[in-house]
Rosetta silent file (secondary structure, phi, psi, omega in degrees, C-alpha in Angstrom):
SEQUENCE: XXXXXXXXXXXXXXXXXXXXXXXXXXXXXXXXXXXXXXXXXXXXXXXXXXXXXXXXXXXXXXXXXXXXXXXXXXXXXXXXXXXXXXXXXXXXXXXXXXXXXXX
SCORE:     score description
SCORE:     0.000 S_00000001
   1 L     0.000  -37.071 -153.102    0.000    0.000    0.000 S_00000001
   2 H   -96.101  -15.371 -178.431    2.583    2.434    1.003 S_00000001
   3 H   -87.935  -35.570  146.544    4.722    1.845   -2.293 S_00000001
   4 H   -40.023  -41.089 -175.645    1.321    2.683   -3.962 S_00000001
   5 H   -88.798  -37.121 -170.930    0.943    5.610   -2.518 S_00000001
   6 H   -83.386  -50.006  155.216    4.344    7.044   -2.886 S_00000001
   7 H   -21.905 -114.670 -119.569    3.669    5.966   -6.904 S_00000001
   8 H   -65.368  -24.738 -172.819    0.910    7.973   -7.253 S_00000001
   9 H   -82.067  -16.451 -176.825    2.187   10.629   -5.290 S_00000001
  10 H   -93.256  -55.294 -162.934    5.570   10.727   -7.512 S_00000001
  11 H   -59.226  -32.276 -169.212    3.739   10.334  -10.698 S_00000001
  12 H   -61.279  -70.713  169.337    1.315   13.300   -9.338 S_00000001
  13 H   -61.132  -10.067  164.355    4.736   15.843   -8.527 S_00000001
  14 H   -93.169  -47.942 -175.588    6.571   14.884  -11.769 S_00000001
  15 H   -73.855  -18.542  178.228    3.563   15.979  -13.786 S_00000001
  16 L  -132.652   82.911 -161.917    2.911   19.105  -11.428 S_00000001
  17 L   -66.385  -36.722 -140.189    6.782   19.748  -10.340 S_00000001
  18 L  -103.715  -21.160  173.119    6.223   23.480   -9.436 S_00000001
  19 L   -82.582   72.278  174.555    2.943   22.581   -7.057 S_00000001
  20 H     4.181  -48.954  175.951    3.714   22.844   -3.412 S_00000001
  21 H   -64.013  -36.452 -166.812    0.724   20.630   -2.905 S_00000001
  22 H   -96.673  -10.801  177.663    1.385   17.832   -4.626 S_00000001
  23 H   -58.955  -32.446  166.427    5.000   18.217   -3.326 S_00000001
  24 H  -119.208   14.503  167.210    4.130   17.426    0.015 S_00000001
  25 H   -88.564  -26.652  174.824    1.587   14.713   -0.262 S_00000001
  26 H   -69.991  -39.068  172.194    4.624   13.080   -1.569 S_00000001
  27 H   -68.926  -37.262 -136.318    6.960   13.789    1.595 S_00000001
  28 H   -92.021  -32.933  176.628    3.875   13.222    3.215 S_00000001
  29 H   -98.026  -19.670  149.279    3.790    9.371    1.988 S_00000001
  30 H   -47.883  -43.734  170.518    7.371    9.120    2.198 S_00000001
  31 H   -58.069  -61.558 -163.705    6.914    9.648    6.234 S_00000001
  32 H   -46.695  -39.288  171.507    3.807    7.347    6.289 S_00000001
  33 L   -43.563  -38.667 -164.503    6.272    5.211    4.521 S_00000001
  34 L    67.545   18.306  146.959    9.011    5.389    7.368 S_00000001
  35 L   -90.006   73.140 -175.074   11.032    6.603    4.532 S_00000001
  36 H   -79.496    6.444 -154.634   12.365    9.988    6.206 S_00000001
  37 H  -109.145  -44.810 -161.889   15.572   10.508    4.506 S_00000001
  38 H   -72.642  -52.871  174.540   13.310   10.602    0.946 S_00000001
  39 H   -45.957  -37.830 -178.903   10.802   13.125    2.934 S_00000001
  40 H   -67.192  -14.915  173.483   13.045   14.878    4.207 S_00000001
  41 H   -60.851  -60.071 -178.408   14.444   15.951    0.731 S_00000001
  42 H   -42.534  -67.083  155.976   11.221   17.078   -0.027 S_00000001
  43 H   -25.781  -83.200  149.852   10.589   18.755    2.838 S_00000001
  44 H   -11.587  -60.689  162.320   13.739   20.757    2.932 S_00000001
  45 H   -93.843    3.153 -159.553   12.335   22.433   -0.091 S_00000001
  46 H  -102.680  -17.628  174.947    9.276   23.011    0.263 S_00000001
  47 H   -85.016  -52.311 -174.211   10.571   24.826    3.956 S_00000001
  48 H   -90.543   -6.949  160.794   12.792   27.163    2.044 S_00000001
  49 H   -64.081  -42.519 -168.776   10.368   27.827   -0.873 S_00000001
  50 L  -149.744   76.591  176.515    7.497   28.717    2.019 S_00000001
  51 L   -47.911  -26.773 -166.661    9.245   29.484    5.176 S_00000001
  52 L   -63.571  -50.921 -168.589    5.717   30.630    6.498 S_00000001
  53 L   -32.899   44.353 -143.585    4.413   26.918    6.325 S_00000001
  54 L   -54.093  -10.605  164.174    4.162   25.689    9.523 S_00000001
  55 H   -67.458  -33.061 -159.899    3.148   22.039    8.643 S_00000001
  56 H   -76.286  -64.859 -169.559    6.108   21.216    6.272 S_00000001
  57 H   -71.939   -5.592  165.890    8.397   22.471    9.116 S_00000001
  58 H   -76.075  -19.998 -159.511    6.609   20.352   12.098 S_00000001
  59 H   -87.894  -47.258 -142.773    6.942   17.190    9.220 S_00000001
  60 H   -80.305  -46.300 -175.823   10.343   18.213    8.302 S_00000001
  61 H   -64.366  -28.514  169.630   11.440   18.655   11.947 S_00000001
  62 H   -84.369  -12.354  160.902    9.949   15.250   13.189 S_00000001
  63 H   -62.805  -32.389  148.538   11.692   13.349   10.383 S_00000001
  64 H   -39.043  -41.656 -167.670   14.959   14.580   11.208 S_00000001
  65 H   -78.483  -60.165 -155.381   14.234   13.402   15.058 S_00000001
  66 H   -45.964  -60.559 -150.378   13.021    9.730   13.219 S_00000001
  67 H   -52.587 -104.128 -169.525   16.860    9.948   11.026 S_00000001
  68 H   164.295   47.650  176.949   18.403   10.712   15.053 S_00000001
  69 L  -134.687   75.154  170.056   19.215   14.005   14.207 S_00000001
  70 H   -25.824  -78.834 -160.297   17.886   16.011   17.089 S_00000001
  71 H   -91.262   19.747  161.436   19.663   18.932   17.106 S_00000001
  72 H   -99.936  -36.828  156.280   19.255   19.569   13.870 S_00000001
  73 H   -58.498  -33.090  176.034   15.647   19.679   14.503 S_00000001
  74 H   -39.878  -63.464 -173.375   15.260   21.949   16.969 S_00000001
  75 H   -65.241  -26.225  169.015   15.539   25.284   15.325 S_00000001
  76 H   -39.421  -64.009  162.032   13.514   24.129   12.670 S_00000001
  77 H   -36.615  -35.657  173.773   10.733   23.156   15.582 S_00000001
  78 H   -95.882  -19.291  166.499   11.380   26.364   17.350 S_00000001
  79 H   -75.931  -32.314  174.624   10.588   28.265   14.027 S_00000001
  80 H   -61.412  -29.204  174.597    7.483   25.922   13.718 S_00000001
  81 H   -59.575  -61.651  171.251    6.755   26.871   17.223 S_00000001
  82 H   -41.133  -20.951  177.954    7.284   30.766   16.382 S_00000001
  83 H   -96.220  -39.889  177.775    4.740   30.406   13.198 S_00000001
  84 H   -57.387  -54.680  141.731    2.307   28.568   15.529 S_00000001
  85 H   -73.364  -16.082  153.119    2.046   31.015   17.614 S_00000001
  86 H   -83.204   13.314 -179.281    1.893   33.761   15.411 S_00000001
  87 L  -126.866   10.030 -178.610   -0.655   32.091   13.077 S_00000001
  88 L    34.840   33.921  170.535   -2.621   31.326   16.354 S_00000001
  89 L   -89.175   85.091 -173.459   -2.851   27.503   15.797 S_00000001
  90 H   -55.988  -65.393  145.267   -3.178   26.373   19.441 S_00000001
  91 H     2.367 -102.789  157.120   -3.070   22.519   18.795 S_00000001
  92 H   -50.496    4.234  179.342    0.413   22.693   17.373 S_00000001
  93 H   -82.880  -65.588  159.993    1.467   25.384   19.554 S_00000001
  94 H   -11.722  -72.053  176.856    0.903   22.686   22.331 S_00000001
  95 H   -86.273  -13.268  164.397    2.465   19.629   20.789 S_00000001
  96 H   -60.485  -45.244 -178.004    5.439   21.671   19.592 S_00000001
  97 H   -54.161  -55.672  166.407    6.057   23.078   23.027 S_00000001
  98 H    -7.015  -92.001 -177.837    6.203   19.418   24.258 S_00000001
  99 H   -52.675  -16.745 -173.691    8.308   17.891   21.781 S_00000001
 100 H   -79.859  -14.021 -169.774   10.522   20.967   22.010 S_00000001
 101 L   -89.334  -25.342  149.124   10.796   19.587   25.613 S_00000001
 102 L   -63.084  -34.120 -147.383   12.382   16.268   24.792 S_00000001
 103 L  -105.381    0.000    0.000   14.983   17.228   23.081 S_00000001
């Protein structure tokens, strides 16, 4: 199923390269995948294309923690925090603050 999904999701972002959207349904099945090294590619750009984007950088920052690369997440996580609260998304303000608390 999950090899399905990242097909369709590849085939989707080669035919619309330039669409943010389909750009991260593909990192996005690359996680579901437990492939974070491929998401994380993804990710990566799609965080310096739309710094504002506070999902891409909570995905991009917990894939990094899956790879074991902590402290590489953090500032990413503390910028996701900083857009969470300034975009007033309380839910992810929450579980960022947490998670910022493991690490």
């Amino acid at each position: 199923m999950s090899h399905d999904r990242i097909d369709k999701a590849l085939e989707l972002w080669q035919r619309f390269p330039d669409n943010d959207l389909s750009r991260f349904n593909l990192a996005h099945a690359y996680v579901d995948a437990n492939d974070y090294a491929s998401a994380v590619e993804h990710l990566r750009a799609l965080c310096v294309k739309k710094p504002e984007w506070m999902v891409a950088h909570i995905q991009l920052g917990k894939s990094l923690i899956a790879l074991g690369h902590s402290e590489e997440a953090r500032p990413i996580l503390e910028h996701a925090l900083e857009l969470a609260i300034g975009q007033h998304h309380d839910s992810p303000r929450e579980e960022l603050t947490e998670l910022l608390k493991t690490l």
